[in-house]
N, C-alpha and C positions, 0 to 999 in steps of 0.2 A: 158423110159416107160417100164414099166414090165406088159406083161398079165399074169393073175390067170386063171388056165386051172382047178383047183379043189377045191370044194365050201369049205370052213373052216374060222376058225379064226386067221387072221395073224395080226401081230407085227411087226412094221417097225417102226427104227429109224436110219435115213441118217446123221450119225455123221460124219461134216465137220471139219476138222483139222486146219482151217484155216479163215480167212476172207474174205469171196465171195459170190456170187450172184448163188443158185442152185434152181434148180428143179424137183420134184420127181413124178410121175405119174404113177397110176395103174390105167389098166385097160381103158386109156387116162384121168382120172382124176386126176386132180393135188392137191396134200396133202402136208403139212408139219408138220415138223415130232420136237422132243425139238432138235433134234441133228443141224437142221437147223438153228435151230432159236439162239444158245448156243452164236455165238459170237455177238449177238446184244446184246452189252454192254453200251447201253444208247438209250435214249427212239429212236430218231431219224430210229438209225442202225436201230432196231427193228422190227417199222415200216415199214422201206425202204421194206424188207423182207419178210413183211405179217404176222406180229407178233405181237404180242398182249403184252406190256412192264406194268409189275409188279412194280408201282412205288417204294410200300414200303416195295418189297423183291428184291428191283434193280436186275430180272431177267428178261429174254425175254422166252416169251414162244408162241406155235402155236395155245394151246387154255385155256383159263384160266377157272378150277372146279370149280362149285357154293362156297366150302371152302374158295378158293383162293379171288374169286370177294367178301365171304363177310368179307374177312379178310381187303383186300384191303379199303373196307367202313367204315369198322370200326376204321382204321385207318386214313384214309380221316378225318372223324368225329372227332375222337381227337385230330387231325392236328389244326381244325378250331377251336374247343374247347379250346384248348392249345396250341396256336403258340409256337415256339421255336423262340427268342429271342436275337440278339447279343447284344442288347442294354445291359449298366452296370443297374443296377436297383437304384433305390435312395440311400443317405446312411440313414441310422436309427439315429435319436435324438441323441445326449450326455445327459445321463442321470446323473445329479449329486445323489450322494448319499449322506445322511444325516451323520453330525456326530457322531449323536448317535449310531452307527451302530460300530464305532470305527474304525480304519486305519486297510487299508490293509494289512494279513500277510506277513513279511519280507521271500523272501527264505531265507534258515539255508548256511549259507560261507561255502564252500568246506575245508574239512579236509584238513589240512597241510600235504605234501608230509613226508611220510616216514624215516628218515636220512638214508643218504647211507651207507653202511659195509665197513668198513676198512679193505686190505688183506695184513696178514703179510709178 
């Protein structure tokens, strides 16, 4: 817990090194900071932490910018708009083509190699 004895505007970010469970309080009120929230590397961790998890900038953060929420939305939206898919897709008709059209160009045969030098 840290108290503020002089009125200003301070900057704090409690950058953890590692994977753990902290807590940061000024003034006895408890804040979180990105440096907290940094190893919540899936939604759950995140969570667990008081963190607010970025689906589709897979980060963790302590409070997400109206930017950020409506980036997130809009990406929701195209989500459902346009699912992503493993399925193979159908295959497309075999389309015969007309004789009249005439056979298909033959590729041109590879040039004959070179004859080798004869050394006296």
């Amino acid at each position: 817990t840290m108290h503020i004895f002089s009125a200003g505007v301070y900057k704090f970010d409690l950058k953890i090194g590692f994977d753990t469970n902290s807590t940061f309080k000024v003034d006895g009120k408890q804040i979180l900071t990105r440096g907290q929230c940094l190893y919540g590397r899936d939604e759950y961790n995140c969570e667990r932490r008081g963190c607010i998890w970025l689906k589709y900038k897979e980060s963790c953060v302590p409070y997400a910018t109206a930017e950020e929420v409506a980036m997130e939305a809009a990406a929701e939206k195209a989500n459902k708009d346009y699912p992503i898919s493993a399925e193979v897709p159908p295959m497309l008709p075999v389309v015969e083509v007309p004789a009249a059209y005439g056979p298909s160009p033959m590729p041109a045969e590879a040039a004959a190699p070179a004859p080798a030098l004869e050394r006296p």
